[in-house]
C-alpha positions in Angstrom: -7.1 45.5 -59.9 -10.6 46.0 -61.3 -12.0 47.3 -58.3 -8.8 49.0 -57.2 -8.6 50.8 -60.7 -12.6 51.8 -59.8 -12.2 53.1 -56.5 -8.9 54.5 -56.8 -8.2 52.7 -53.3 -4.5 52.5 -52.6 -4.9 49.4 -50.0 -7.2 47.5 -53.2 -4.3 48.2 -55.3 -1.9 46.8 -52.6 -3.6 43.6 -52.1 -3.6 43.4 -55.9 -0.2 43.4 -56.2 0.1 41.1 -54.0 -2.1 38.7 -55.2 -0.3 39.0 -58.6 3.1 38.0 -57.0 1.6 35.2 -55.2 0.0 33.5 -58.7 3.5 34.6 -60.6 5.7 32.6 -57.8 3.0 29.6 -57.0 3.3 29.0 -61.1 7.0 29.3 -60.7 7.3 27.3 -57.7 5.4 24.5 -59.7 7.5 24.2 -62.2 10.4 24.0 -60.0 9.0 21.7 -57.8 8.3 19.3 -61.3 11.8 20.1 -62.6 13.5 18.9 -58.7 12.2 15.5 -58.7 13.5 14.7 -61.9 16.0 11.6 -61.3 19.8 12.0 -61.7 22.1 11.6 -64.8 25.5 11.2 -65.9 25.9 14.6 -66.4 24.4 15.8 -62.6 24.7 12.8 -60.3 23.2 14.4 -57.2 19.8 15.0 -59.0 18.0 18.1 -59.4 16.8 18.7 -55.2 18.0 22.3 -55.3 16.4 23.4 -58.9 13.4 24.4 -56.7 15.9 26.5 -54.7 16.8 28.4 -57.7 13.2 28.9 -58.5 12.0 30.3 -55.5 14.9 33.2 -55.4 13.4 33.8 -58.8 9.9 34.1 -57.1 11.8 36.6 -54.8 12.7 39.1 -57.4 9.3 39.2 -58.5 8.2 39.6 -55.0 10.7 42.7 -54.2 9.8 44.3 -57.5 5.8 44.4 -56.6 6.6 45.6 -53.1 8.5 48.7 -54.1 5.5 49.4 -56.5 3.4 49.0 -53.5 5.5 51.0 -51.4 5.5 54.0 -54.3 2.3 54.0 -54.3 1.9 54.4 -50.9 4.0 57.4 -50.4 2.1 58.9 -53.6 -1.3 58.5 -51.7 0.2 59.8 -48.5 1.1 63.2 -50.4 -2.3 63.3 -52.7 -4.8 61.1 -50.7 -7.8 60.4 -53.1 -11.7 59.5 -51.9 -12.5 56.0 -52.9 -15.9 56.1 -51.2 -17.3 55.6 -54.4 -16.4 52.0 -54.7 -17.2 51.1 -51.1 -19.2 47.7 -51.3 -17.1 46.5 -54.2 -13.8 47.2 -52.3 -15.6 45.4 -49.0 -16.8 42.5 -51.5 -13.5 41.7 -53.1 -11.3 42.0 -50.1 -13.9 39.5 -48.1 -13.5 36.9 -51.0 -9.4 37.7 -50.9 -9.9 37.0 -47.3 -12.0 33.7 -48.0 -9.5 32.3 -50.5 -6.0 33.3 -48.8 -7.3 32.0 -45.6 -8.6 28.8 -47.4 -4.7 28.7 -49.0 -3.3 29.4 -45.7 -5.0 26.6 -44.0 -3.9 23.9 -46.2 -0.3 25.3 -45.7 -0.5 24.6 -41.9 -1.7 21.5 -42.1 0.9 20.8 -45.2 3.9 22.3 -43.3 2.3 19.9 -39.7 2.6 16.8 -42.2 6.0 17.4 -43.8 7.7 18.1 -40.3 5.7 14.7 -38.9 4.1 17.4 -36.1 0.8 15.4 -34.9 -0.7 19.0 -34.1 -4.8 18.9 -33.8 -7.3 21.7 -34.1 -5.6 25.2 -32.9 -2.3 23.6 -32.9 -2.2 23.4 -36.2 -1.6 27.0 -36.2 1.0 27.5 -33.5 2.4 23.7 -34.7 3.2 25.8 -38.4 4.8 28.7 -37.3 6.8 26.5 -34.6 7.9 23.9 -37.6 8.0 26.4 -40.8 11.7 26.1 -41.0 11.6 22.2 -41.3 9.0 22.3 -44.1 9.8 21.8 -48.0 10.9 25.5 -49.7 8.0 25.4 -51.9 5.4 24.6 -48.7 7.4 27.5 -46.6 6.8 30.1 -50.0 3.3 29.6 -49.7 3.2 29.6 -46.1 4.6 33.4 -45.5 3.3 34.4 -49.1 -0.3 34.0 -47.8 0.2 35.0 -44.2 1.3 38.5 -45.5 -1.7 38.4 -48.1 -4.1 37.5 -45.2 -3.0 40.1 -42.9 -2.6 42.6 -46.4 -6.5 42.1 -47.1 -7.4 42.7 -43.9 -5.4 45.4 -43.1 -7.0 47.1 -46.7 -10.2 46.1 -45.1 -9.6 48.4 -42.4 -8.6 51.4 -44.5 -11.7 50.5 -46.6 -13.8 50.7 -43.5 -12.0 53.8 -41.9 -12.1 56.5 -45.2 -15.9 55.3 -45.0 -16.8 56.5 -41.9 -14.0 59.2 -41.4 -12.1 61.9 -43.2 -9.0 60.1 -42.5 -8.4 59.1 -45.9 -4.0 59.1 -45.5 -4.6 55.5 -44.0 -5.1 54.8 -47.9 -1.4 55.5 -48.1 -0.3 54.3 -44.4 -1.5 50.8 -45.8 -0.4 50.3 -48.6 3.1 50.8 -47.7 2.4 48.4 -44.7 1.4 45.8 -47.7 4.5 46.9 -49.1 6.9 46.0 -46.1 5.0 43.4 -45.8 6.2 41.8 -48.9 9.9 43.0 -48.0 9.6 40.9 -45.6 8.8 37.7 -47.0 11.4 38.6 -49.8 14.2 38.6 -47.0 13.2 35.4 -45.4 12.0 33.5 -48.2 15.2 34.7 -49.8 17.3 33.7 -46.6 15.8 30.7 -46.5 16.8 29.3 -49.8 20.1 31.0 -49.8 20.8 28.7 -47.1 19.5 25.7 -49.4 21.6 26.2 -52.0 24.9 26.2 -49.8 23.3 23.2 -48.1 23.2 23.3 -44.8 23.1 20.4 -42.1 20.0 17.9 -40.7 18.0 19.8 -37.6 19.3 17.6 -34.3 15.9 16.0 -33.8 16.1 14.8 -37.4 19.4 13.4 -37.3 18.9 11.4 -33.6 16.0 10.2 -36.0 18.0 8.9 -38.4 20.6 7.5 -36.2 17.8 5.2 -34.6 16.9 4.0 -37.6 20.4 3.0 -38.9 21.5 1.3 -35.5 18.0 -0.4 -35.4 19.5 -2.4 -37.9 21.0 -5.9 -37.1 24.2 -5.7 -39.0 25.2 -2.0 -38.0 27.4 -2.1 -35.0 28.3 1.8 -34.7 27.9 5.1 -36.2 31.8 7.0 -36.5 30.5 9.8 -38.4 27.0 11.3 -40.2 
């Protein structure tokens, strides 16, 4: 924001917002995560499992609320583009770190979402292995999966404008980006809000996951047959 606020880059201020809705829903994803594994009582029998549900279509709001601030923005730099060559190695030296720290972030998502859907992915495949199992992961693993993915691509999409208005007089791509950051962050409002819509409805085993299972029960001495699951 500091440097965004200096420069009076668009793309800076983007990647800002951004930034801010990803520490507001990792706090609230947190809690909720803390609050889920609490064990059952009288009063709710089932336990709390879907408490984190809740908390991430809370994370959503926030989300959808930055990105049409994003997206205003935008459209306001699009009609009075301003030069932020000014601020030029700032802009370059905070976006690198966002770059550095996202990534890191990102990373450890992969190799979390790789874990939780038993994936024995190595190296590369730890990439392709977490966008192939993202839907099997735990909601708060998935949040932070497609929160820094679109904070990733955000930084080094602002990068580019950065780089661009430098060298050229081309300064709408201020405006172009920032409302990509913007639709960005639409984006992973719908499917992170999809995602744990389907959650709270509850919603059946993967196939793979219940042939698992099955194995497991019949593996068992005493259990003869399965009639239903």
């Amino acid at each position: 924001f500091f440097a965004a606020t200096f420069s009076g880059s668009g793309a800076l201020f983007a990647s800002a917002m951004h930034s801010t809705a990803d520490a507001v829903n990792q706090g609230f994803v947190y809690i909720g995560s803390i609050l889920s594994e609490k064990k059952p009582t009288p009063r709710f029998p089932t336990g709390f499992g879907r408490v984190i549900n809740i908390f991430c279509m809370v994370a959503v709001i926030v989300v959808t609320i930055m990105a049409y601030e994003t997206i205003r923005e935008g459209l306001h730099l699009i009609q009075h583009p301003q030069d932020t060559g000014s601020g030029f190695w700032i802009n370059i030296g905070v976006l690198v770190l966002n770059l550095l720290i996202d990534g890191f972030i990102l990373v450890k998502a992969m190799k979390e979402i790789n874990v939780e859907s038993r994936s024995e992915a190595t190296g590369f495949g730890i990439v392709t292995g977490s966008f192939k199992n993202v839907g099997r992961a735990a909601p708060p693993t998935r949040l932070v999966f497609y929160e820094d993915l679109v904070a990733v691509t955000g930084a080094a999409l602002a990068l580019i404008a950065v780089v661009v208005i430098s060298m050229t007089s081309f300064v709408i791509i201020d405006g172009i980006v920032t409302i990509l950051i913007g639709l960005l962050m639409i984006g992973v409002a719908f499917r992170v809000g999809y995602d744990n819509m389907v959650g709270l409805i509850g919603v059946s085993a993967p196939k793979d996951i219940e042939e698992r299972i099955t194995k497991i029960i019949l593996s068992d001495h005493d259990v003869t047959d399965i009639n239903n699951i």
